[in-house]
C-alpha positions in Angstrom: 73.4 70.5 72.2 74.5 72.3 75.5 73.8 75.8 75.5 76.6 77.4 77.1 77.8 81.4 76.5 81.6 80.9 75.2 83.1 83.0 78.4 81.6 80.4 80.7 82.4 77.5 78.6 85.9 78.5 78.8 85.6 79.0 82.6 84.1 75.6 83.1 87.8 74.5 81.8 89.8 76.5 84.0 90.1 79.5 82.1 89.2 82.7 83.0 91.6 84.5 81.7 95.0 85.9 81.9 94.5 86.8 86.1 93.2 83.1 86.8 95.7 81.8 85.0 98.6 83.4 87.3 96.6 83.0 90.2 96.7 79.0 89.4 100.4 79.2 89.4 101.2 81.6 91.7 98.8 80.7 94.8 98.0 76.9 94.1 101.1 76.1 92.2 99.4 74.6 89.6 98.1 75.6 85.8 94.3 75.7 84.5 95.0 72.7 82.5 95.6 70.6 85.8 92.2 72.5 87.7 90.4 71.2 84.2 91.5 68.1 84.8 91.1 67.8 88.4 94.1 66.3 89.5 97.1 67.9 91.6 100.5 68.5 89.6 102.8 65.6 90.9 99.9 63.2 92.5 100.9 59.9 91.6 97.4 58.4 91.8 94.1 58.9 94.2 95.6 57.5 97.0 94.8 59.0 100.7 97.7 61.0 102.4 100.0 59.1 104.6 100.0 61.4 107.7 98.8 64.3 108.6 98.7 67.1 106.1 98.9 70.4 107.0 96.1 73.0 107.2 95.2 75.0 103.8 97.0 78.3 104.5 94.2 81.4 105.2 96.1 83.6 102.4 94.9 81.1 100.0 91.2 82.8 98.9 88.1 80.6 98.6 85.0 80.7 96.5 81.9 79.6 98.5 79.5 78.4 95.9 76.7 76.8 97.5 75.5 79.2 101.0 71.8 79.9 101.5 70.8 83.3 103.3 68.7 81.6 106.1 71.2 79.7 106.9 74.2 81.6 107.1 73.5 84.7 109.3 74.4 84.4 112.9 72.0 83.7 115.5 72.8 86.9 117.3 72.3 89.1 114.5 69.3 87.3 114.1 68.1 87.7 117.1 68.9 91.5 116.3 66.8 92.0 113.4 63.7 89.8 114.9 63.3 92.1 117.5 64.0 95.5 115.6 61.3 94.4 113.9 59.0 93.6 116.3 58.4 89.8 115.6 56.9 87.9 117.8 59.0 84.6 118.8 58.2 81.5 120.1 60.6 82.4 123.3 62.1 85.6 125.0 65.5 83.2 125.6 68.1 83.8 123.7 69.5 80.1 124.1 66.5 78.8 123.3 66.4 80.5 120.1 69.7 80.0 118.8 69.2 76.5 119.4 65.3 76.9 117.6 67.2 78.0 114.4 70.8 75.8 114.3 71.6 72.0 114.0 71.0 70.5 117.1 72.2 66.3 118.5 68.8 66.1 120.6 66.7 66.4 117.4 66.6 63.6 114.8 68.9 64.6 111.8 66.4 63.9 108.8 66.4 65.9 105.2 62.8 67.1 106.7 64.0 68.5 110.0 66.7 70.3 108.4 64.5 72.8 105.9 62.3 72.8 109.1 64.7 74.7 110.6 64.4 77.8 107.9 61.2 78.3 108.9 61.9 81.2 111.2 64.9 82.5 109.7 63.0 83.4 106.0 60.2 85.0 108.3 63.0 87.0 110.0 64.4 88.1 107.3 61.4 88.7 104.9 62.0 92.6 104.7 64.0 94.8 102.6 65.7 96.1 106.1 66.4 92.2 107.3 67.3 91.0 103.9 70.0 93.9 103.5 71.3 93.6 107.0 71.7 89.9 106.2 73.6 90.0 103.2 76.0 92.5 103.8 76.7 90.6 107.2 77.2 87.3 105.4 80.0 88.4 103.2 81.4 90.5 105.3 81.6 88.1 108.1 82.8 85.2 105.3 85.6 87.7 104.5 86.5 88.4 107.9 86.7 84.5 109.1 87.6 82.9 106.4 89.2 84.8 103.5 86.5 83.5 101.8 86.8 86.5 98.6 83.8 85.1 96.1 80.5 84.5 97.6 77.5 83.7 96.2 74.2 83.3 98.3 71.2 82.0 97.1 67.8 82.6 98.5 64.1 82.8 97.6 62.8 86.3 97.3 59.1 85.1 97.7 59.7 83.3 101.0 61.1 86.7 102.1 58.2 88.8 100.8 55.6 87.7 103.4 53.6 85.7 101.2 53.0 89.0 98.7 52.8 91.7 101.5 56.4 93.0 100.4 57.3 94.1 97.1 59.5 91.5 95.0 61.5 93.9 93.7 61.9 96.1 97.3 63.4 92.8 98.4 65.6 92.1 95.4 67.3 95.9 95.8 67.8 95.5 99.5 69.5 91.7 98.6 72.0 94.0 96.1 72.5 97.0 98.6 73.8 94.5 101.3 76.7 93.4 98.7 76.8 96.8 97.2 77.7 97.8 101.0 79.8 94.6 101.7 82.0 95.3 98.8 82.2 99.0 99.4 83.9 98.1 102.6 85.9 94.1 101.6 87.9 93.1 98.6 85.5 90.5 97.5 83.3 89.4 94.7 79.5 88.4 95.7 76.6 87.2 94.1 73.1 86.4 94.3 71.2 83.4 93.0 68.0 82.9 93.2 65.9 80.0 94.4 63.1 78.1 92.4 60.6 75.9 94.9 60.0 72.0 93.8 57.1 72.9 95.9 55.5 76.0 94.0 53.8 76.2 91.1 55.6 76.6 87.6 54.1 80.0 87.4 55.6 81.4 90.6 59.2 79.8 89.8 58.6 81.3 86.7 57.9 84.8 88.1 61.5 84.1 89.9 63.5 83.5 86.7 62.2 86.7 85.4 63.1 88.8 88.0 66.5 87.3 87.8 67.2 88.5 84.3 65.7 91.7 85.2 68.5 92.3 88.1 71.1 90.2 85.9 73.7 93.7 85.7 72.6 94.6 89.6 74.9 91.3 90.7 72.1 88.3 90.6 74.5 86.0 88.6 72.4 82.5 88.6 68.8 80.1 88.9 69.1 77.0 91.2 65.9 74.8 91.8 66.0 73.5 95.4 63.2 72.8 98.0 61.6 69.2 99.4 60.7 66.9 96.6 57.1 67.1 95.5 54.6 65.1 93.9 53.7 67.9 91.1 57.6 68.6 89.9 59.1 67.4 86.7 62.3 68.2 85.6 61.4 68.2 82.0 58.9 71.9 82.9 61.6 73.8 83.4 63.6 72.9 80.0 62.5 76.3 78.7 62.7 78.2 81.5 66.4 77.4 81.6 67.1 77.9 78.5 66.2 80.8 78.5 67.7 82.0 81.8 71.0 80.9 80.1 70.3 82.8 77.1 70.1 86.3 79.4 73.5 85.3 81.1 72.7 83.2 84.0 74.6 80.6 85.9 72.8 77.5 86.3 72.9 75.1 89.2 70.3 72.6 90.6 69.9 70.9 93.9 70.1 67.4 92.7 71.6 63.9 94.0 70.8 65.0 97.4 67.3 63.5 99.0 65.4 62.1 95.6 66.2 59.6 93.6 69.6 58.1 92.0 68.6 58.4 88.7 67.3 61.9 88.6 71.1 63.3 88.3 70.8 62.4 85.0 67.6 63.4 84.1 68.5 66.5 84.9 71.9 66.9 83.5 70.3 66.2 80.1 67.0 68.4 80.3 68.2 71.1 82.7 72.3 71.0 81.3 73.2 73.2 84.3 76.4 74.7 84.5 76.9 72.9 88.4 75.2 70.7 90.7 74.0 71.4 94.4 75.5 68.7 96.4 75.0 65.9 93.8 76.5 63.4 96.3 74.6 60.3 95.2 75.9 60.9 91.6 78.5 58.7 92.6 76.4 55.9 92.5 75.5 55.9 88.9 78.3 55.3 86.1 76.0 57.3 83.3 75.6 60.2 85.5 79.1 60.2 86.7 80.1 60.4 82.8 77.6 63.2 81.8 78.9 65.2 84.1 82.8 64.9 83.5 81.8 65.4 79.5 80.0 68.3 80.1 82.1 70.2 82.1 79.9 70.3 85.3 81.0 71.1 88.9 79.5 69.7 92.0 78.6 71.9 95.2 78.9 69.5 97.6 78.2 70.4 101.2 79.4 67.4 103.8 78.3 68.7 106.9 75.4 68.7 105.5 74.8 66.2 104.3 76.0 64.0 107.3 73.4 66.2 109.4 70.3 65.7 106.8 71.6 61.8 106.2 72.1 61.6 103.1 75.4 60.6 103.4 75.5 58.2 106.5 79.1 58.7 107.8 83.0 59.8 106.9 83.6 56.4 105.4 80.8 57.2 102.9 82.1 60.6 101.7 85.8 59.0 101.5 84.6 56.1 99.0 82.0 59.0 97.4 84.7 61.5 97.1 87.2 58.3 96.0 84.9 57.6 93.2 84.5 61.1 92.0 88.4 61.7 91.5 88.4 58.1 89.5 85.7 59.8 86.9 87.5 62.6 86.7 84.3 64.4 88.3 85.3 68.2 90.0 84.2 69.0 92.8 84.1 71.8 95.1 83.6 71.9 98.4 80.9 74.6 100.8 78.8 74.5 103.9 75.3 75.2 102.6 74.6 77.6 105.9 77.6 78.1 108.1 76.0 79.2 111.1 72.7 77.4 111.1 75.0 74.1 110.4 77.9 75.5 113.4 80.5 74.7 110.5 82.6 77.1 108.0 84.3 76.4 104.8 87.9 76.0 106.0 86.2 73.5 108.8 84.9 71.5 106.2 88.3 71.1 104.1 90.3 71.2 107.4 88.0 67.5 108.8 88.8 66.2 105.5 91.9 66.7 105.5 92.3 65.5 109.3 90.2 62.3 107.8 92.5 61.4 105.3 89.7 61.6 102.6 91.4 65.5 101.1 95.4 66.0 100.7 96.3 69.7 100.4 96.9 69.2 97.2 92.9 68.1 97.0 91.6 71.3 99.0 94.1 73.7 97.3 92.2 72.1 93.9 88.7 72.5 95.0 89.4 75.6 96.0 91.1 76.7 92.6 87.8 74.9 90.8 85.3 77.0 93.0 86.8 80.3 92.0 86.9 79.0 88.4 83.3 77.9 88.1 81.5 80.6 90.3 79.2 82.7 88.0 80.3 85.6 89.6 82.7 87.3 86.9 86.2 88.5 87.4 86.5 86.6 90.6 90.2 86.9 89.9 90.6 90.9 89.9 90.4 90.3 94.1 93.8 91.7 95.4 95.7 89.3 97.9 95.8 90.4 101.4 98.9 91.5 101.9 99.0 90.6 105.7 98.1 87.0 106.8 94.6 87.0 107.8 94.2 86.8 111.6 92.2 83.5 112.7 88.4 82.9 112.8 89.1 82.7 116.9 90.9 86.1 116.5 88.5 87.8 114.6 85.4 86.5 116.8 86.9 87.8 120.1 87.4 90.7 118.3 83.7 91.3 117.4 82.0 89.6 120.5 
């Protein structure tokens, strides 16, 4: 039996109340019942769009569900805090740097060279001082460029507590300042989730799960499990440990259908029963999978830049068939960056190149978009007043702040 608190089972439908409802109708032109079922009201089928649809408007708000902390501050802020703290870097360039911690076509895109790259942006920001400054810049900054109104950022604590020379708890508080500040100032709704390692030991993940139900009412809202696959994780461990993270009110999410195996989707749809996926991409190649999800009310996180970069998805013509078969299954779907500034992408770029590909109508953004703010474990992601202005652009407000 899926353990599921009944507020989140009814938001996993749609449904969170009375102000998502009228959101639905008003800004997507649609009703819960149509997010629940993932189609657009008035799509004839799954075809492609015939010509070129125009872009998502910026007054519509977005949800970014799936956005890790060393991945999303910008490299001049980062190179900000490194030296205000005295670190000492590999180089004194600046150009050098930014391109030490951000996607780059002279290295070879692997799954491997892409966690490589958080190497020196968890040891930047393993301090209460970095790890506030970070925070509060990322939703701030996904406010400012892309109306993005509900983020949640996940993180490890440990990897930002110098291996034990920080206190866990120090670095927890900072994490909730930075959105306590961010919110103070923006009309958004963040969260934090917290990071498991495949590659620690059961006892430190464990150590993380309790220190998210201890901050549970200071904003940490959810338990993923991410990290390179390793030799000592099973899935079936962590059966408890889930459960009862769900039993204190967490969100549940997993980094799954990404680099291991097919077949491990399911595995951990029916031990884990998470409440969404992380990326989950290769999902689309097993029927059973596919199904468990749909029945159980999951929602995928997936990430295409990404992906593309870490090649797990080898091209466009991929995602279209993957993202093809998902609509067939009835499988929802959201749509993020995973780290917007160490990837060079944002979330409206990522639905604005799929719907330039053909492979997203409006319609299909304006859903994924209505399904992210339905299925983020932040709550009352719908109280968020509209702008009443139109939102300047992303160029706009980067001229304005260089």
């Amino acid at each position: 039996m899926v353990l599921m608190s009944a507020w989140r089972k009814e938001r996993l439908r749609g449904w969170d109340g009375p102000g998502l409802l009228a959101r639905s109708r008003a800004t997507f032109g649609w009703s819960c019942d149509e997010v629940r079922l993932g189609r657009p009201p008035d799509d004839p089928g799954l075809g492609y769009p015939a010509r070129m649809p125009r872009p998502l408007s910026r007054k519509i708000p977005l949800a970014e569900l799936h956005c890790h902390l060393g991945g999303a501050v910008t490299p001049a802020i980062m190179w900000g805090i490194a030296h205000s703290q005295g670190i000492k870097l590999p180089t004194k360039d600046y150009w050098e740097f930014r391109d030490m911690i951000t996607v780059s076509p002279r290295r070879n895109r692997s799954f491997d060279g892409y966690l490589q790259l958080f190497h020196w942006t968890e040891l930047i920001q393993s301090s209460p001082l970095a790890v506030e400054r970070s925070v509060y810049e990322v939703v701030g900054g996904a406010y400012r460029k892309n109306n993005v109104t509900t983020m949640e950022l996940r993180f490890n604590p440990m990897k930002r507590n110098r291996g034990g020379e920080q206190d866990l708890d120090h670095i927890i508080a900072a994490a909730v300042r930075g959105m306590d500040k961010a919110s103070l100032e923006y009309p958004v709704k963040p969260g934090l989730i917290f990071c498991l390692d495949r590659a620690f030991p059961f006892e430190l993940n464990e150590i993380i799960v309790e220190k998210a139900i201890a901050w549970h009412d200071r904003g940490v809202v959810g338990v993923d499990i991410a990290g390179p696959e390793a030799t000592t994780f099973r899935v079936a461990d962590y059966r408890r440990l889930f459960r009862r993270a769900r039993q204190f009110g967490l969100g549940l999410t997993v980094h799954t259908g990404e680099s291991g195996p097919v077949e491990e989707v399911a595995r951990v749809v029916e031990l884990l029963e998470p409440d969404r996926i992380g990326h989950g991409v290769k999902a689309a190649y097993d029927p059973r999978a596919m199904a468990m999800i749909r029945d159980r009310g999951i929602v995928l996180e997936i990430c295409p830049t990404s992906n593309l970069n870490t090649r797990v998805v080898s091209g466009w013509d991929e995602f279209r068939w993957i993202f093809d078969t998902f609509r067939r299954n009835e499988v929802r779907f959201t749509i993020n960056t995973d780290g917007p500034e160490m990837l060079k992408t944002y979330i409206r770029d990522e639905l604005a190149q799929l719907g330039r590909l053909g492979i997203l109508s409006v319609a299909d953004q304006e859903l994924a978009a209505a399904t992210a703010l339905a299925a983020s474990f932040v709550p009352n992601v719908s109280d968020v007043p509209a702008p009443r202005l139109q939102p300047a652009s992303r160029v706009a407000v980067e001229r304005e702040e260089a």
